[in-house]
FIKOLTOR-505664 format. One record per residue (C-alpha): residue number from 1; x, y, z. Coordinates in steps of 0.1 Angstrom, whole numbers. Layout:
<sites>
> num, px, py, pz
> NUM, X, Y, Z
...
</sites>
This chain:
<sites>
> num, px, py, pz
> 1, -66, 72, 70
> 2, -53, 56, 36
> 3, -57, 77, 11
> 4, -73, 62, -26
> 5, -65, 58, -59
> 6, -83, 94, -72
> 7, -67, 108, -42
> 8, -34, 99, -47
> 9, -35, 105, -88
> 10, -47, 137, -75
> 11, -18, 147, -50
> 12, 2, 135, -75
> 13, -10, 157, -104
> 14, -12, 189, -78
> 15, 26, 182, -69
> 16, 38, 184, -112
> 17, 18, 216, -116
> 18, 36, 233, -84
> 19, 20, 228, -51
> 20, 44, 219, -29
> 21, 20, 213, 0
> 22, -4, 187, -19
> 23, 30, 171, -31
> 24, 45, 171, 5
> 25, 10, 153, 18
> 26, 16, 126, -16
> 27, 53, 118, -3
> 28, 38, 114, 36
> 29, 8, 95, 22
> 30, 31, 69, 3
> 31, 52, 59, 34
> 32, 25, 34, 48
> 33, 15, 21, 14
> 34, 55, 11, 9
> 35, 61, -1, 36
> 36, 36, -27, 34
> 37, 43, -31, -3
> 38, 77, -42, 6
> 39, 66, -59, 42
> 40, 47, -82, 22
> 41, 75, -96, 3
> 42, 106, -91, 25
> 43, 104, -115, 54
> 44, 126, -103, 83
> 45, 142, -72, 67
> 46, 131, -39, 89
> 47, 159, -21, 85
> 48, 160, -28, 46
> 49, 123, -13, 46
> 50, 128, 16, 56
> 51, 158, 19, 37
> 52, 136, 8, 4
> 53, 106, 33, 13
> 54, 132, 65, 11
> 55, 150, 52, -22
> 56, 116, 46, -35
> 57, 107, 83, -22
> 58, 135, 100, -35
> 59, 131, 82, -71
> 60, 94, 92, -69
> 61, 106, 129, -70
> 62, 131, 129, -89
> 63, 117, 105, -122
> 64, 82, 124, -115
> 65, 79, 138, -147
> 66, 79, 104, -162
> 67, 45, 99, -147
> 68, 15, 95, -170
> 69, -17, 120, -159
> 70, -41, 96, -178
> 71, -27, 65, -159
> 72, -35, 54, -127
> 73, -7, 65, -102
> 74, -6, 32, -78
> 75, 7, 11, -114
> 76, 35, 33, -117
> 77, 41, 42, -78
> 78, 47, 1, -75
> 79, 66, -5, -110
> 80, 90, 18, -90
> 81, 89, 1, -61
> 82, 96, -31, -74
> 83, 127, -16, -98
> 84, 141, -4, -64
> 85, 135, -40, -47
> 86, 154, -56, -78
> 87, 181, -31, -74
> 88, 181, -45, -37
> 89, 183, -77, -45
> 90, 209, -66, -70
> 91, 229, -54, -42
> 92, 225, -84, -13
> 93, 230, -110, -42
> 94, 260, -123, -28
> 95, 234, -127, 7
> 96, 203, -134, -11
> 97, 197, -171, -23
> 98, 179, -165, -54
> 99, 153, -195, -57
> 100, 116, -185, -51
> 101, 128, -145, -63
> 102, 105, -151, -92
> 103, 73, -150, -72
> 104, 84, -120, -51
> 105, 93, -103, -79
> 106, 60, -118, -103
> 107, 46, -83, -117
> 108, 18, -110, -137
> 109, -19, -88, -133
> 110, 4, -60, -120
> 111, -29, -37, -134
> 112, -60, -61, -120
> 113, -42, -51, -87
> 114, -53, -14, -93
> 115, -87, -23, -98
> 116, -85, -46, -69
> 117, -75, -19, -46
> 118, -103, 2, -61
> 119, -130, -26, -57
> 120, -114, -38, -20
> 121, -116, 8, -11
> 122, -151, 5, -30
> 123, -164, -29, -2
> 124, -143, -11, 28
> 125, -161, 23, 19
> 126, -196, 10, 28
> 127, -182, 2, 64
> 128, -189, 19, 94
> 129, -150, 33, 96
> 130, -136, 23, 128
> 131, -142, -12, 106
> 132, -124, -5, 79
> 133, -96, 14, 95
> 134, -91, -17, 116
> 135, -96, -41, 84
> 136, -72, -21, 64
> 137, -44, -19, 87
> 138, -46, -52, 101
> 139, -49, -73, 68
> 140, -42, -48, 42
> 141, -14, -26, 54
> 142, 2, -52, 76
> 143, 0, -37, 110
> 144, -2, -59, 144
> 145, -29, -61, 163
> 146, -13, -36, 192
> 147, 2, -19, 166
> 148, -30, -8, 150
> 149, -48, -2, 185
> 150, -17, 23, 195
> 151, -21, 40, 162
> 152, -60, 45, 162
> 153, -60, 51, 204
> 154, -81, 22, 209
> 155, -79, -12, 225
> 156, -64, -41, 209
> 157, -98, -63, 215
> 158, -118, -33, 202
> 159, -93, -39, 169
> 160, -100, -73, 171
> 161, -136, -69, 173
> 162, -139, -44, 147
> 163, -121, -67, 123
> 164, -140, -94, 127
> 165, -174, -77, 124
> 166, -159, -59, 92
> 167, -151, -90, 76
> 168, -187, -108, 88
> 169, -207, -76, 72
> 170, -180, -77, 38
> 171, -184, -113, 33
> 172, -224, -114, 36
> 173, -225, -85, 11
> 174, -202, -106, -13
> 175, -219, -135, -7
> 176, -251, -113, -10
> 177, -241, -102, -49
> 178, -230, -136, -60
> 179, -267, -148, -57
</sites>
């Protein structure tokens, strides 16, 4: 299960006063959330992932203490991210064509996308959680179909189904608040 925002500002305050165990689970918990960070905008590029999610580990611990306690930690988890996808892009330049980098790289709203997870956890929290497990890895985090199934020891059509029901009960409650 994906861990939230209070969670992971909390792991993350835990690891700079000294527990090495809460900091350990932060570093674990942060794999899935980079790799679909960087799954989202790099088409094609495995490989590169991976490679991206351990840079962006390693400069997680070791520019930690530039972290602000009173800020929320996603904001600055992906300003990091997105320095180490620059420096990537840095790097491959002479591969990369760089039309269209502007919209990858668009950090416009980068903080309305910390209250957006927080609203999106908020509308997935009032679902039964098989359906937002399956909702969250399927359309949030990326994850296939089969992939999500195999991860959660379930079916794929039991994913599918989950899904869909999710997003039936999410979108009458939207549309329930908007009258």
């Amino acid at each position: 299960m994906r861990a939230s925002e209070d969670e992971l500002r909390a792991m993350m305050i835990g690891g700079l006063d000294g527990d090495a165990a809460i900091y350990a689970a932060l570093l674990s918990a942060l794999v899935p959330l980079l790799r679909a960070f960087y799954r989202r905008r790099m088409s094609g590029a495995g490989d590169d992932i991976e490679d991206l999610v351990q840079e962006t580990l390693i400069a997680v611990h070791t520019r930690r203490a530039t972290y602000d306690r009173d800020r929320a930690f996603t904001a600055w988890l992906f300003a990091v991210a997105r320095y180490k996808m620059i420096d990537h892009f840095r790097r491959m330049r002479d591969h990369c064509p760089i039309e269209g980098l502007e919209e990858i790289l668009a950090a416009e709203g980068f903080e309305d996308a910390t209250h957006a997870r927080m609203d999106m956890d908020r509308l997935l929290g009032g679902l039964p959680a098989k359906q937002a497990r399956a909702i969250r890895q399927t359309r949030i985090d990326g994850l296939s179909i089969s992939e999500a199934a195999e991860h959660a020891g379930i079916g794929e059509s039991d994913v599918k189904v989950s899904v869909h029901r999710g997003l039936k009960t999410l979108a009458a409650r939207i549309m329930g608040e908007r009258r």
